[in-house]
mmCIF file as gemmi writes it, N, C-alpha and C atoms, coordinates in Angstrom:
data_model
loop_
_atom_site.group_PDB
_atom_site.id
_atom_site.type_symbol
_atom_site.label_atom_id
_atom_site.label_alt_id
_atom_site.label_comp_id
_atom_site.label_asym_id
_atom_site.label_entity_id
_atom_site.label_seq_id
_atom_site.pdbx_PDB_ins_code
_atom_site.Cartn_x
_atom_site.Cartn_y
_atom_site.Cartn_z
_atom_site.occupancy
_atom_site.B_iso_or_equiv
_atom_site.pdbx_formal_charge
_atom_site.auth_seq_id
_atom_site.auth_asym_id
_atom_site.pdbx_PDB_model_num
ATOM 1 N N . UNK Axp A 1 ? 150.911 196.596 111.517 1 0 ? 1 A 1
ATOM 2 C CA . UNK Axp A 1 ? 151.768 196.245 110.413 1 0 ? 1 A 1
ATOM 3 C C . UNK Axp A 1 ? 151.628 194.745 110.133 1 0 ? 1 A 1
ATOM 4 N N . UNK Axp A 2 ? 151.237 194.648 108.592 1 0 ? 2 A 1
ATOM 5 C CA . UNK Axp A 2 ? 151.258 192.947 108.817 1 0 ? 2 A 1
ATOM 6 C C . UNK Axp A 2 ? 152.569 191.702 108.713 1 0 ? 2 A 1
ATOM 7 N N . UNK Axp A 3 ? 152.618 191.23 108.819 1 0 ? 3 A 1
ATOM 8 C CA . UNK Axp A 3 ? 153.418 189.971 109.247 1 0 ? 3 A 1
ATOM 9 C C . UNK Axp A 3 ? 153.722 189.971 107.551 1 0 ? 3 A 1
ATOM 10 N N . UNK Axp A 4 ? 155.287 189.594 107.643 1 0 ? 4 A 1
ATOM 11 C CA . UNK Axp A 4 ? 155.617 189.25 106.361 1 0 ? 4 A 1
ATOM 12 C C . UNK Axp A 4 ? 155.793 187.628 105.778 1 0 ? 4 A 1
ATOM 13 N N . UNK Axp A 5 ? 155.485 186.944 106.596 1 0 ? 5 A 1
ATOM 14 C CA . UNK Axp A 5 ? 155.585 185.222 106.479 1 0 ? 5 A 1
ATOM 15 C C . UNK Axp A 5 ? 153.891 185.19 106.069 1 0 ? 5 A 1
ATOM 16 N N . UNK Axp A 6 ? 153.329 186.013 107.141 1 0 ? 6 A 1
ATOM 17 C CA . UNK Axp A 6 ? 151.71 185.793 106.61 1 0 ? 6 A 1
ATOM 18 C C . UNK Axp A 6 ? 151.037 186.259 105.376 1 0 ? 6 A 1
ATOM 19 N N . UNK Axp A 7 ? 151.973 187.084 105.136 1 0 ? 7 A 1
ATOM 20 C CA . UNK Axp A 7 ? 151.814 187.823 103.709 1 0 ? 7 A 1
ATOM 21 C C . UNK Axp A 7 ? 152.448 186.921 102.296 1 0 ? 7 A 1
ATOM 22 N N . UNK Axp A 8 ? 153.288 186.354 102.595 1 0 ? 8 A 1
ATOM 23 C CA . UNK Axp A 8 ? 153.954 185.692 101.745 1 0 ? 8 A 1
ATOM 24 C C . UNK Axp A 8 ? 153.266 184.256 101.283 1 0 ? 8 A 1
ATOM 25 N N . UNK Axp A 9 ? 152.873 183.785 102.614 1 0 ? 9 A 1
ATOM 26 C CA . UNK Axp A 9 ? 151.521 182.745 102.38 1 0 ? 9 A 1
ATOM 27 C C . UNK Axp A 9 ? 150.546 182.812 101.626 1 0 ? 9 A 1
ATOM 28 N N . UNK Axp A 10 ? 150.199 184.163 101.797 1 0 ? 10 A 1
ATOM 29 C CA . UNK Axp A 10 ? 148.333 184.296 101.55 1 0 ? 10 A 1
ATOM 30 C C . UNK Axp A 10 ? 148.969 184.489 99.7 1 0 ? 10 A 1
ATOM 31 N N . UNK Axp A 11 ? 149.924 184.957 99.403 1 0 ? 11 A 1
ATOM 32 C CA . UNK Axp A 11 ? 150.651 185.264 97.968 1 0 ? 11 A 1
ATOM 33 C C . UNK Axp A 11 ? 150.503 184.163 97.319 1 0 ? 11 A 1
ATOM 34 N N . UNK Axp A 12 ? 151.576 183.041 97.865 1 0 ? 12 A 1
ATOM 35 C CA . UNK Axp A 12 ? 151.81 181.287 97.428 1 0 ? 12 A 1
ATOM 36 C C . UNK Axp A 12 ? 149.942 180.538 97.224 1 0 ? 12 A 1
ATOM 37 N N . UNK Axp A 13 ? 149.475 181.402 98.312 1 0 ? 13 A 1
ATOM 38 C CA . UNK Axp A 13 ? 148.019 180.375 98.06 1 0 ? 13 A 1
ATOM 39 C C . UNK Axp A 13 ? 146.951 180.904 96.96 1 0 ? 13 A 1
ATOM 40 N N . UNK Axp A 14 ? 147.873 182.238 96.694 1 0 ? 14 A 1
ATOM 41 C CA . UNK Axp A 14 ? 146.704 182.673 95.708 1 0 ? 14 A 1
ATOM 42 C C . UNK Axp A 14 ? 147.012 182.624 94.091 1 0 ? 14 A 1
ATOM 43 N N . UNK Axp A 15 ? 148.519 182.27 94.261 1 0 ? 15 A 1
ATOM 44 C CA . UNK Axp A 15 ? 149.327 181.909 93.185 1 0 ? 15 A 1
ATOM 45 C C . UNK Axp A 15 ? 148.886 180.485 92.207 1 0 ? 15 A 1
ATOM 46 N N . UNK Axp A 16 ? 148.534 179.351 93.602 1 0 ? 16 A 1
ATOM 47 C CA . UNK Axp A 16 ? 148.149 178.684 93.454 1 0 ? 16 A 1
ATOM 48 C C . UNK Axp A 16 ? 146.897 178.008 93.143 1 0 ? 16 A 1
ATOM 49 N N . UNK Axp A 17 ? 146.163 178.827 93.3 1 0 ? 17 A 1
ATOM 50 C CA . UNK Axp A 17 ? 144.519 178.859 93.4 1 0 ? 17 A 1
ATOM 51 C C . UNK Axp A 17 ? 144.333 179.239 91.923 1 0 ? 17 A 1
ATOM 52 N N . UNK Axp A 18 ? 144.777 180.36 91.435 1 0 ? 18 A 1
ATOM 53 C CA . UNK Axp A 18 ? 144.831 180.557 90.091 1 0 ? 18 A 1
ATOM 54 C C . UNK Axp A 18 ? 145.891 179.842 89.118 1 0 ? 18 A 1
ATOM 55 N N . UNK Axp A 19 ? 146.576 179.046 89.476 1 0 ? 19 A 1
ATOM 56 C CA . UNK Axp A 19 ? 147.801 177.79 88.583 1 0 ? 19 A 1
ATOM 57 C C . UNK Axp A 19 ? 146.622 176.9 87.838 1 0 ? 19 A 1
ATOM 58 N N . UNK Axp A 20 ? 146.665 175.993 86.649 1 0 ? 20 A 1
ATOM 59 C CA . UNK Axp A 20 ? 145.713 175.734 85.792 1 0 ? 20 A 1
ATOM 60 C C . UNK Axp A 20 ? 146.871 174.461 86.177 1 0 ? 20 A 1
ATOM 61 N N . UNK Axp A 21 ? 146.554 172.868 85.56 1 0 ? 21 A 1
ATOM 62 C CA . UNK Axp A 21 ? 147.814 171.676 85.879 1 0 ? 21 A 1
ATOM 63 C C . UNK Axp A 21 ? 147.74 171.768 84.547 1 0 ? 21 A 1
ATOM 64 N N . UNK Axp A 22 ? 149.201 171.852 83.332 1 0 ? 22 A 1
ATOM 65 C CA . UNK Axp A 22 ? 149.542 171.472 82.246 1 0 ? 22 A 1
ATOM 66 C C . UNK Axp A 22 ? 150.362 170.403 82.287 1 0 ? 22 A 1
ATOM 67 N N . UNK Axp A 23 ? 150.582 169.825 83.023 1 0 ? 23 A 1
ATOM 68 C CA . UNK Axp A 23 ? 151.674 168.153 82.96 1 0 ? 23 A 1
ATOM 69 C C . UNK Axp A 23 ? 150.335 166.841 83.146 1 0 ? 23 A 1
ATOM 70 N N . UNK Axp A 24 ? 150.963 166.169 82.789 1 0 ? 24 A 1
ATOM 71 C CA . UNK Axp A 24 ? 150.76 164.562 82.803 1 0 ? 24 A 1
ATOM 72 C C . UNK Axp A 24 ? 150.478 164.096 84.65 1 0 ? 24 A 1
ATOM 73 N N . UNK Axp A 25 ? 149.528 163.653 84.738 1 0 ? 25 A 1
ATOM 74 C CA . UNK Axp A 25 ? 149.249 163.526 86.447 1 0 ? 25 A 1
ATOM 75 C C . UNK Axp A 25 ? 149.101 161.589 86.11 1 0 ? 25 A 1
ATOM 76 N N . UNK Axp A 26 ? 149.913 160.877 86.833 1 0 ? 26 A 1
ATOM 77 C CA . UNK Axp A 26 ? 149.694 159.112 86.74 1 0 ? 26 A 1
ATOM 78 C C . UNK Axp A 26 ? 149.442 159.126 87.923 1 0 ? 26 A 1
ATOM 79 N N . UNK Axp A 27 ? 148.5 158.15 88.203 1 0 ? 27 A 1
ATOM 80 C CA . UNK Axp A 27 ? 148.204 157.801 89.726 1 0 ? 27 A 1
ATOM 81 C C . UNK Axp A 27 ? 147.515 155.824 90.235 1 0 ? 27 A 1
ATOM 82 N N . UNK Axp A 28 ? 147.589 155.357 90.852 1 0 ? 28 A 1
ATOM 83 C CA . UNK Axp A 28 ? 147.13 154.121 91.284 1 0 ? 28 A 1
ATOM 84 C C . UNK Axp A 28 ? 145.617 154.276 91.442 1 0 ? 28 A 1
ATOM 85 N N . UNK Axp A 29 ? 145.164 153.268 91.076 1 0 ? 29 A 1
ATOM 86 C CA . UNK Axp A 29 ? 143.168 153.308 91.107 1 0 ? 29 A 1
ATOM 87 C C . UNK Axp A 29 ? 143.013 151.815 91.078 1 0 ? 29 A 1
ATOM 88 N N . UNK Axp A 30 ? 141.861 151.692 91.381 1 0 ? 30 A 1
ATOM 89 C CA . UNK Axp A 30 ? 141.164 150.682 90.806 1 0 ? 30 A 1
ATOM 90 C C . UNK Axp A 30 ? 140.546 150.539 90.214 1 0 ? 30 A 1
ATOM 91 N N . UNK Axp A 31 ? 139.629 149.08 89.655 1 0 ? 31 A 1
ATOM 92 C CA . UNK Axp A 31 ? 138.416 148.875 88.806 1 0 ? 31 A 1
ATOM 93 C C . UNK Axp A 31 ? 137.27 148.748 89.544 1 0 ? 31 A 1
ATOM 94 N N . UNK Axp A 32 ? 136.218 149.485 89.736 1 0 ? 32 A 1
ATOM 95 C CA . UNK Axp A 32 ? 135.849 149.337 90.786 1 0 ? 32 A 1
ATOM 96 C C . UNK Axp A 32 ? 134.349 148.795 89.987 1 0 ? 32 A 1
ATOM 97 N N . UNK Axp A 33 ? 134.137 149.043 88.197 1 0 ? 33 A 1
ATOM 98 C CA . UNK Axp A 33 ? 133.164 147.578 87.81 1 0 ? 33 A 1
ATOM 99 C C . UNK Axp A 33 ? 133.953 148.044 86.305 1 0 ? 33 A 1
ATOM 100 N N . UNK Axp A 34 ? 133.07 146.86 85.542 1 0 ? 34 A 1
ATOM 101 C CA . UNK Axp A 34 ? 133.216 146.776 83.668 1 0 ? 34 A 1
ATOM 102 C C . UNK Axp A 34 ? 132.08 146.934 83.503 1 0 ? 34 A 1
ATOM 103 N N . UNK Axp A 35 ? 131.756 148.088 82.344 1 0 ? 35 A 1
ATOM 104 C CA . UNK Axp A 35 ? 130.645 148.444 81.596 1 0 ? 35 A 1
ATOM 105 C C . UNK Axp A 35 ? 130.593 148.315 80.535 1 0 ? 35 A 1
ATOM 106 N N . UNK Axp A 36 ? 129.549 148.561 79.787 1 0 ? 36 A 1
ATOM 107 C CA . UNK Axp A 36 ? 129.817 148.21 78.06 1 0 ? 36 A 1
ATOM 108 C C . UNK Axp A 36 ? 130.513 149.862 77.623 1 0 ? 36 A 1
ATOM 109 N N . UNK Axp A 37 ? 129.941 150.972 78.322 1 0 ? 37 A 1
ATOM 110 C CA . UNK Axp A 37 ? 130.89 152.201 78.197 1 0 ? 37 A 1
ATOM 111 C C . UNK Axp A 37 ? 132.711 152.245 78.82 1 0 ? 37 A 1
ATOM 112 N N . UNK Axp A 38 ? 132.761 151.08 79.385 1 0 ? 38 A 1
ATOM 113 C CA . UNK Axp A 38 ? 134.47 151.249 79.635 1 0 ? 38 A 1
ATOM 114 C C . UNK Axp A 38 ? 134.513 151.024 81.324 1 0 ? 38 A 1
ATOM 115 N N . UNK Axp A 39 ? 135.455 151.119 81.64 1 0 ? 39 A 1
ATOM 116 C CA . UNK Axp A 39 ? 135.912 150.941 82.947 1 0 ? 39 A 1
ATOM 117 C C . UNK Axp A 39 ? 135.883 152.053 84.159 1 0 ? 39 A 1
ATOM 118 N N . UNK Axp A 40 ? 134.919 151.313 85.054 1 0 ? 40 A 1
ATOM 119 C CA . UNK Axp A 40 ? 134.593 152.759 86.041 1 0 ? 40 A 1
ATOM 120 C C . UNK Axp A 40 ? 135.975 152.244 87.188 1 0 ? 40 A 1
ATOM 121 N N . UNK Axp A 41 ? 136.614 153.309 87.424 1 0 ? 41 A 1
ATOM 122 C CA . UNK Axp A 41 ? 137.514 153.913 88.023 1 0 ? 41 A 1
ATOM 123 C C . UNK Axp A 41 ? 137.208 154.724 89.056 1 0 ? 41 A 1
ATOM 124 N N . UNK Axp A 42 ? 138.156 155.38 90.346 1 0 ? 42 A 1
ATOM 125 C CA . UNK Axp A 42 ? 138.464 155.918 91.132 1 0 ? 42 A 1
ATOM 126 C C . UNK Axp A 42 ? 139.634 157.421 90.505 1 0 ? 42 A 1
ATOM 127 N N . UNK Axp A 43 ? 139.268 158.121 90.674 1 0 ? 43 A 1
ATOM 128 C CA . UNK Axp A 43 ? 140.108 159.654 90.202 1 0 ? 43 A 1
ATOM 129 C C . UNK Axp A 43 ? 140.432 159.785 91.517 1 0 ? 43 A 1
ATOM 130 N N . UNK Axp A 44 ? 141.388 160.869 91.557 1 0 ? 44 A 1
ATOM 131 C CA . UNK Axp A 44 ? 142.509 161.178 92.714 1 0 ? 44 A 1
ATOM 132 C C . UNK Axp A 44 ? 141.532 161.642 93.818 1 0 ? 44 A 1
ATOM 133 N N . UNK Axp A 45 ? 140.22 162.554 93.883 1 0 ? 45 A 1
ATOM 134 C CA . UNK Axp A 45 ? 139.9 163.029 94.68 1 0 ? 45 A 1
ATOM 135 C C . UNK Axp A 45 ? 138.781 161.683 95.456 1 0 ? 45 A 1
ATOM 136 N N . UNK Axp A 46 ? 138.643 160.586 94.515 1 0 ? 46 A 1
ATOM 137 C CA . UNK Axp A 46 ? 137.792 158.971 94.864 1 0 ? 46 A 1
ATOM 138 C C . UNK Axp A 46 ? 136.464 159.506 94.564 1 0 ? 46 A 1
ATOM 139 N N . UNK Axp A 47 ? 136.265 160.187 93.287 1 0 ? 47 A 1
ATOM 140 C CA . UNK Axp A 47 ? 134.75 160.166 92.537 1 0 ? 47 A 1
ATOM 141 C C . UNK Axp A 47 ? 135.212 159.153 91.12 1 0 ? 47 A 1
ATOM 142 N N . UNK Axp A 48 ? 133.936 158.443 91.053 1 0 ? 48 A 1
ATOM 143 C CA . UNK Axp A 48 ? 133.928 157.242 90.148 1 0 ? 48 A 1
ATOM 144 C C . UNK Axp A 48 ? 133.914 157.802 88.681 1 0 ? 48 A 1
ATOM 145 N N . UNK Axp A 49 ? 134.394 157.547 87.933 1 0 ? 49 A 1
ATOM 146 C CA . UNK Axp A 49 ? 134.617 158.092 86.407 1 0 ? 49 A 1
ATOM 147 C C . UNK Axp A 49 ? 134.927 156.576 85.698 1 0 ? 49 A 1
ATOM 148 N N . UNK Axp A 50 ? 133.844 156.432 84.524 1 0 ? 50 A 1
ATOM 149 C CA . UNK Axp A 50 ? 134.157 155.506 83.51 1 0 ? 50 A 1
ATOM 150 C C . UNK Axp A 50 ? 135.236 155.953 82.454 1 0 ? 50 A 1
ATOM 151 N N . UNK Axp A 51 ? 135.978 155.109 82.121 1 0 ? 51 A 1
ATOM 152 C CA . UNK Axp A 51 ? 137.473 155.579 81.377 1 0 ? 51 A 1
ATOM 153 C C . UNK Axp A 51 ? 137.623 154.496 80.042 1 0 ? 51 A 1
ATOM 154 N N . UNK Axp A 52 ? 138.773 154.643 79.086 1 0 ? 52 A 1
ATOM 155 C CA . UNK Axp A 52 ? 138.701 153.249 78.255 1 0 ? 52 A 1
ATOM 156 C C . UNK Axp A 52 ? 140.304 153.035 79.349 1 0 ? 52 A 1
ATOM 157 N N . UNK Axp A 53 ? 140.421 152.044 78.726 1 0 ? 53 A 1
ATOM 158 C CA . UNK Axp A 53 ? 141.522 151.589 78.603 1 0 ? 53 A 1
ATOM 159 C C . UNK Axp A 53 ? 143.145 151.522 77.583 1 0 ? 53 A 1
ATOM 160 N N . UNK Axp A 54 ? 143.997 152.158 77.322 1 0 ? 54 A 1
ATOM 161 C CA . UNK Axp A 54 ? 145.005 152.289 75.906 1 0 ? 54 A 1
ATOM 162 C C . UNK Axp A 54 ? 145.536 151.266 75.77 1 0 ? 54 A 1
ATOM 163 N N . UNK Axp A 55 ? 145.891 150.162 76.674 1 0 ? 55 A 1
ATOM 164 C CA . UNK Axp A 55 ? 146.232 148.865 76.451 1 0 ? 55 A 1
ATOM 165 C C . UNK Axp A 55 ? 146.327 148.102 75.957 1 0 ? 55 A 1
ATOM 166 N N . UNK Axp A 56 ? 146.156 147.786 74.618 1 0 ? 56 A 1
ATOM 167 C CA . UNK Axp A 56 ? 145.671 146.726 73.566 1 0 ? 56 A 1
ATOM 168 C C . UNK Axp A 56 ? 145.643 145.292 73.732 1 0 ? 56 A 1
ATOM 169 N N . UNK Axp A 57 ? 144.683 144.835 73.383 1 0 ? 57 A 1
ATOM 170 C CA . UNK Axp A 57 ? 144.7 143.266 73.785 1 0 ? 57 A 1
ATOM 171 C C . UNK Axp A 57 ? 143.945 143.007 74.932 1 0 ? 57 A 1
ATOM 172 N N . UNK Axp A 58 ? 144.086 143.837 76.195 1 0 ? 58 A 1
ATOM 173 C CA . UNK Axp A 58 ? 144.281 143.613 77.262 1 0 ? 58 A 1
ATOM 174 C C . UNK Axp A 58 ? 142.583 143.58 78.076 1 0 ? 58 A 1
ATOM 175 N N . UNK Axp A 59 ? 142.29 142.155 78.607 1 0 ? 59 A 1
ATOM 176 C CA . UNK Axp A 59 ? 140.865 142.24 79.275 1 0 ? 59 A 1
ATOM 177 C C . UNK Axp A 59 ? 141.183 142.224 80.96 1 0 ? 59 A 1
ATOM 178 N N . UNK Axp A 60 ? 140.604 143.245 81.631 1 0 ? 60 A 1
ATOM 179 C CA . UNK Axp A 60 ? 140.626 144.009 83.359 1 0 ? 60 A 1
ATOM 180 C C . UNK Axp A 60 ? 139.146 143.256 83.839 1 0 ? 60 A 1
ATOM 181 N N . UNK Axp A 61 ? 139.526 143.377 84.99 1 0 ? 61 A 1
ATOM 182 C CA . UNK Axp A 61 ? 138.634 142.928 85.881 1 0 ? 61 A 1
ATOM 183 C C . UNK Axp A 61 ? 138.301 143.92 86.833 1 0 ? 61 A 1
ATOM 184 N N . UNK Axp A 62 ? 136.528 144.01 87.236 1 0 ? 62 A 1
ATOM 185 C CA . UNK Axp A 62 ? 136.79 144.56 88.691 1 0 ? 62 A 1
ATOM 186 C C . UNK Axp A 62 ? 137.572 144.03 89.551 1 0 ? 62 A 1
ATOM 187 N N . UNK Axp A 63 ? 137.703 144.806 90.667 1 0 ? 63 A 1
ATOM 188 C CA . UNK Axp A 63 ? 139.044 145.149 91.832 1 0 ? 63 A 1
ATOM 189 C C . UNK Axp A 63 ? 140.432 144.904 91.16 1 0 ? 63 A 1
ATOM 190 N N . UNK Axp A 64 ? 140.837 145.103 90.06 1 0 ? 64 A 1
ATOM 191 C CA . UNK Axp A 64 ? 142.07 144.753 89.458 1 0 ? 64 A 1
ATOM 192 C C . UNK Axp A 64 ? 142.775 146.519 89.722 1 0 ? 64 A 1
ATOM 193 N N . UNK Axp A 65 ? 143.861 146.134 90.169 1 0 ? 65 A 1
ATOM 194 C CA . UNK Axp A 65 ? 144.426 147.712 90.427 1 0 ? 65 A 1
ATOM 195 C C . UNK Axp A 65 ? 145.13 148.216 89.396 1 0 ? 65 A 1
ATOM 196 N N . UNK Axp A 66 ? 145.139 149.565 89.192 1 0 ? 66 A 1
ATOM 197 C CA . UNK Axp A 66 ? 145.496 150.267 87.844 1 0 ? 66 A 1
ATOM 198 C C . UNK Axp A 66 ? 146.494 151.486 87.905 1 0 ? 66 A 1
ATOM 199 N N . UNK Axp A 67 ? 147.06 151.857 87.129 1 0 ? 67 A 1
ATOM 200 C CA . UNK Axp A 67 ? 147.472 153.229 87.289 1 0 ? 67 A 1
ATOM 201 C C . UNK Axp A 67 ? 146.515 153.723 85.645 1 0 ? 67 A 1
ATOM 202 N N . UNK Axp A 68 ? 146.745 154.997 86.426 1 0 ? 68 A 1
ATOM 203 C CA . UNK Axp A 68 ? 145.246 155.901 85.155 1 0 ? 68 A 1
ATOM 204 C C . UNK Axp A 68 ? 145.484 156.835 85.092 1 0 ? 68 A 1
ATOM 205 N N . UNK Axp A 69 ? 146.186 157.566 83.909 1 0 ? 69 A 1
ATOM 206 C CA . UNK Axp A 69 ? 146.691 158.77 83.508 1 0 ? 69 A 1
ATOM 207 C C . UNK Axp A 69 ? 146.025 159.973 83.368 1 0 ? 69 A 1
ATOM 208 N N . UNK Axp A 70 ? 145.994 161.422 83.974 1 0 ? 70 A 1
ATOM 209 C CA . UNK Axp A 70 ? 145.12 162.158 83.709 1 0 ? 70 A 1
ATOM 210 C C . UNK Axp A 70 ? 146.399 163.809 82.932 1 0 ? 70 A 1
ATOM 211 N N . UNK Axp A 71 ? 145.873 163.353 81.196 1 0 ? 71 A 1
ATOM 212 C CA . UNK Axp A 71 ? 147.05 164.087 80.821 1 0 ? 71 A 1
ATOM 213 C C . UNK Axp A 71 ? 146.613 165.748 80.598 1 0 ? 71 A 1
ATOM 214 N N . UNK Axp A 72 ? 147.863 166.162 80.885 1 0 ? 72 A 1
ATOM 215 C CA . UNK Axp A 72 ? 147.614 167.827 81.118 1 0 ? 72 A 1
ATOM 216 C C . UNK Axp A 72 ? 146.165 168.526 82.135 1 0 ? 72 A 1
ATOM 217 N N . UNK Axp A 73 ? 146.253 167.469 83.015 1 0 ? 73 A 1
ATOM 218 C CA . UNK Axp A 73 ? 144.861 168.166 83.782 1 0 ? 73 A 1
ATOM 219 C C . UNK Axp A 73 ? 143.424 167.742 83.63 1 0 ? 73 A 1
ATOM 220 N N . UNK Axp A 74 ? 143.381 167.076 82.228 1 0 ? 74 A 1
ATOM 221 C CA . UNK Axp A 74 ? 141.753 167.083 81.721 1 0 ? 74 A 1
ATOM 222 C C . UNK Axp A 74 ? 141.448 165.862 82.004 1 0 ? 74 A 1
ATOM 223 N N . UNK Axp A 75 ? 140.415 166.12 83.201 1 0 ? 75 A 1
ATOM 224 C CA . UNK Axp A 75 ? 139.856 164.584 83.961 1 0 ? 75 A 1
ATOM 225 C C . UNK Axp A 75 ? 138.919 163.906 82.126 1 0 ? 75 A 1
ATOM 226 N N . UNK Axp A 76 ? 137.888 164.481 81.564 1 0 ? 76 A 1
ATOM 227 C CA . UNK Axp A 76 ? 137.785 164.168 80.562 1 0 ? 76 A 1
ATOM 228 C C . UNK Axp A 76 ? 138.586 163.22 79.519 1 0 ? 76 A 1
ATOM 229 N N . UNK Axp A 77 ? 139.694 163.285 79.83 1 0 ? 77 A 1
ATOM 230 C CA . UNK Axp A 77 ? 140.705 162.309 79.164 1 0 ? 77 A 1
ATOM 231 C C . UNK Axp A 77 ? 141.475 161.31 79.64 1 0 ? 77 A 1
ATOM 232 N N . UNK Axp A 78 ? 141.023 161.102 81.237 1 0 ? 78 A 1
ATOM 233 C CA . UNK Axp A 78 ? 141.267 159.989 82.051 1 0 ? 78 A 1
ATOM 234 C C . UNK Axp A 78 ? 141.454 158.65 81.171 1 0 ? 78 A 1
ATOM 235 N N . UNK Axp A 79 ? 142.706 158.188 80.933 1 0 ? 79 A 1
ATOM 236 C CA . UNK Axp A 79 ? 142.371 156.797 81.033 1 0 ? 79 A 1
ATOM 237 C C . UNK Axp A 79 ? 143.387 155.509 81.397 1 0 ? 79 A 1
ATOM 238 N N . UNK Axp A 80 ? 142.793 154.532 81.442 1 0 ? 80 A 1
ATOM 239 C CA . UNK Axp A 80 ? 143.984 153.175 81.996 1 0 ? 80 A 1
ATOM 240 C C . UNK Axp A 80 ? 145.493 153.413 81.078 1 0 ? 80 A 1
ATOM 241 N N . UNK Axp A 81 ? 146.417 153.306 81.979 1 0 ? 81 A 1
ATOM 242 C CA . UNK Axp A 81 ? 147.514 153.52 81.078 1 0 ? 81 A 1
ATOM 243 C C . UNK Axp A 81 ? 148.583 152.09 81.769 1 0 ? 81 A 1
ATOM 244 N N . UNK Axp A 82 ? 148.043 151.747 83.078 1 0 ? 82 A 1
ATOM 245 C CA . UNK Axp A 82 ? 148.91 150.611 83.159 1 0 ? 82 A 1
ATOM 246 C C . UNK Axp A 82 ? 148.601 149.566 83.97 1 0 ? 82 A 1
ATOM 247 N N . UNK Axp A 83 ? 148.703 148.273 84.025 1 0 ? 83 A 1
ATOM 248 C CA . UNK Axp A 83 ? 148.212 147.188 84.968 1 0 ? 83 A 1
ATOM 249 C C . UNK Axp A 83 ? 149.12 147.539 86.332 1 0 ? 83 A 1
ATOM 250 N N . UNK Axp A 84 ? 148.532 147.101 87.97 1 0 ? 84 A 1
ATOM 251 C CA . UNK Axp A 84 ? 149.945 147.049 88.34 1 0 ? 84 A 1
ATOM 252 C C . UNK Axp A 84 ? 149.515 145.744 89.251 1 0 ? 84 A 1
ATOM 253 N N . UNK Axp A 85 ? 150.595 144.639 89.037 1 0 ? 85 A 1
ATOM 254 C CA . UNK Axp A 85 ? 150.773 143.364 89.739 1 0 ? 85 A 1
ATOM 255 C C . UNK Axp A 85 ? 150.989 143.01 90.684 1 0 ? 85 A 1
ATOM 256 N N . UNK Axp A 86 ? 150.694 142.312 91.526 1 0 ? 86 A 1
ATOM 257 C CA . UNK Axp A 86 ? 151.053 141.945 92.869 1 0 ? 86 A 1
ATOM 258 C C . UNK Axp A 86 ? 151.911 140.579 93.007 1 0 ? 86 A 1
């Protein structure tokens, strides 16, 4: 007979495995260089992705730390959404 905690697990993980992310994901990154295509970045899992920036005005530096919005899920639409200061 199987276990009902183990059953209930394997449910939650498969629930989850098939969940798609529709919200707004913000997270801390860095600049890790400046290109003439935009700013290469760090994504949550730490693969490098060039991004713009929405900031206006505003000139970044490599190692300048960032938060970088990834809205409704779509790494494709990664981009700088905020400076953060030390």
């Amino acid at each position: 007979m199987p276990n009902i905690a183990d059953e209930i697990i394997k449910t939650i993980k498969y629930a989850m495995d098939k969940k798609t992310i529709n919200c707004d994901r913000t997270y801390k990154s860095v600049i890790k260089a400046v290109t003439p295509k935009g700013y290469v970045v760090l994504d949550e899992v730490g693969s490098e992705r060039t991004v713009k920036c929405c900031i206006p005005n505003v000139s970044l530096k490599a190692g300048q730390a960032v938060y970088v919005k990834e809205p409704l899920g779509q790494l494709n639409e990664l981009h700088i959404c905020g400076i953060i200061y030390f």
